[in-house]
ZAMARGU-4260 file (C-alpha; in steps of 0.2 Angstrom, whole numbers, plus 5000, padded with zeros to 4 digits):
<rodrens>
0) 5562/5586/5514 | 5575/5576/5524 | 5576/5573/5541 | 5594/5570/5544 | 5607/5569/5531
5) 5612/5553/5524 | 5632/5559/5523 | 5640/5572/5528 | 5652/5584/5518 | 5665/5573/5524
10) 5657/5559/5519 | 5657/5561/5501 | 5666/5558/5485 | 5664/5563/5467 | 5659/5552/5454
15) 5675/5555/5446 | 5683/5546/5462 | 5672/5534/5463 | 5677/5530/5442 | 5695/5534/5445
20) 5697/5522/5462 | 5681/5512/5464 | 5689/5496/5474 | 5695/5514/5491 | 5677/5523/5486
25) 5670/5504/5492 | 5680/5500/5505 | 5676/5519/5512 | 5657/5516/5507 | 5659/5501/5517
30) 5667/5508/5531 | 5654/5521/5534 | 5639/5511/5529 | 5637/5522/5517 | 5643/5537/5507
35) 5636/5549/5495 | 5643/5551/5478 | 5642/5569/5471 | 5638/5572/5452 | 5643/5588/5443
40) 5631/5584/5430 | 5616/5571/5439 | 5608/5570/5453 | 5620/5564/5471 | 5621/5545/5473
45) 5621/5535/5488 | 5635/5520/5490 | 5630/5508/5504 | 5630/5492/5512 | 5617/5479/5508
50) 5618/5476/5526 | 5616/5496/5530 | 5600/5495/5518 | 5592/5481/5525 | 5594/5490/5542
55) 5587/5505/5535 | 5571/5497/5528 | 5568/5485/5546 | 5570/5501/5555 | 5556/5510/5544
60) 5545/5494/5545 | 5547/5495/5563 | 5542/5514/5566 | 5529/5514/5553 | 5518/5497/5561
65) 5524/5507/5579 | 5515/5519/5575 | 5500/5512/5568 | 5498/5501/5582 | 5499/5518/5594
70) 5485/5524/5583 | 5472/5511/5584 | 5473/5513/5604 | 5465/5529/5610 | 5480/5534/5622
75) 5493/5531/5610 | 5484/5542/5597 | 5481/5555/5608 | 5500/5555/5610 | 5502/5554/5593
80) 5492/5568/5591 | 5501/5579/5605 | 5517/5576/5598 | 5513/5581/5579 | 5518/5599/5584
85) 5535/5597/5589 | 5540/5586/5575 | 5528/5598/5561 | 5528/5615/5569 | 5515/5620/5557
90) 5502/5611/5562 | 5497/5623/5572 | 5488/5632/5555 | 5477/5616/5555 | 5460/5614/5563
95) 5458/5598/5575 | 5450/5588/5562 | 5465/5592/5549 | 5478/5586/5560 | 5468/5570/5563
100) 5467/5567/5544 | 5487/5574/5543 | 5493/5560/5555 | 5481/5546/5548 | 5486/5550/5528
105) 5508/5550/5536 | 5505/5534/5545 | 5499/5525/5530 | 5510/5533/5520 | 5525/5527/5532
110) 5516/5509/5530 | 5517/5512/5510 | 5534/5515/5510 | 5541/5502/5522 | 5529/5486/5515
115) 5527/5494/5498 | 5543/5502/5493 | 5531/5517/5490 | 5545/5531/5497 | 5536/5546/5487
120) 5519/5545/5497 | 5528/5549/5514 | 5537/5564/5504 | 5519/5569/5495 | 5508/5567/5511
125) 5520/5580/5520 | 5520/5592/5507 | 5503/5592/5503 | 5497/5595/5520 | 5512/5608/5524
130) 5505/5617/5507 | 5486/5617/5518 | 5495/5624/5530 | 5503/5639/5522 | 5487/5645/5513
135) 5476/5642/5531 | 5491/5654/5539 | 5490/5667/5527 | 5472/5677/5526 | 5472/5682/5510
140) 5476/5664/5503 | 5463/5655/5515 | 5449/5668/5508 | 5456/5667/5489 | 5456/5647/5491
145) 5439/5648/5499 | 5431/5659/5485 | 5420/5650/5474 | 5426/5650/5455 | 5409/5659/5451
150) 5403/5647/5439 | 5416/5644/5427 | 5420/5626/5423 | 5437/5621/5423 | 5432/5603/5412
155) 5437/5588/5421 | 5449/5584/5431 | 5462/5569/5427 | 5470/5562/5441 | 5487/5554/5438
160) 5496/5543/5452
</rodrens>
């Protein structure tokens, strides 16, 4: 999921150009702060400033102990609460005590991320609860998902991180 884009259609080059002219792709990358390198054959790159990235991560590690401050305080997790919806629209399909364990999990995912370079569990923590979500809005999913398995043993369970 991405909130906003990192570079624009305009703001890109192939790799090719980036092989082809690297010395103009760096002084453009430069420029912009950053600048997205497309790949025919990988996935895109990102060519930025040291300066732009250490921006980005003081800006992340601002937010995320922001919000966790807010949330040890009672008014601020209330507001924190309150404004889930309107960044997570489908929060709605969650029941009061869901939401509560959605924002506590994305706040310390945030705080993963920013003081442990942990960028997947942000990424994880708001697909796994959107996946909740989308079986609680949809009936038949919900009772499928409740039904119990009837006896059958699946064999253990191996959890991989």
């Amino acid at each position: 999921m991405s909130i906003a884009p990192l570079a624009s259609e305009s703001e890109s080059v192939s790799f090719t150009d980036l092989s082809r002219n690297p010395k103009a792709v760096a002084a453009r990358a430069a420029a912009l702060g950053c600048l997205r390198v497309t790949h025919r054959d990988a996935p895109d790159m990102v060519l930025t400033t040291a300066i732009y990235a250490e921006r980005a991560e003081e800006n992340l590690t601002t937010a995320s102990r922001l919000f966790l401050a807010l949330l040890k305080q009672d008014d601020g997790a209330k507001s924190l609460l309150l404004a889930l919806p309107e960044v997570f629209p489908w929060v709605r399909h969650l029941d009061a005590e869901e939401v509560r364990e959605f924002t506590v999990e994305l706040l310390e995912a945030l705080s993963d991320a920013a003081e442990l370079g942990a960028r997947e569990a942000v990424h994880r923590a708001i697909v796994s609860w959107r996946a909740t979500a989308r079986i609680n809005a949809d009936p038949e999913q919900l009772r499928e998902a409740l039904h119990p398995l009837g006896g059958v043993d699946l064999g253990p369970v191996e959890v991989h991180e």
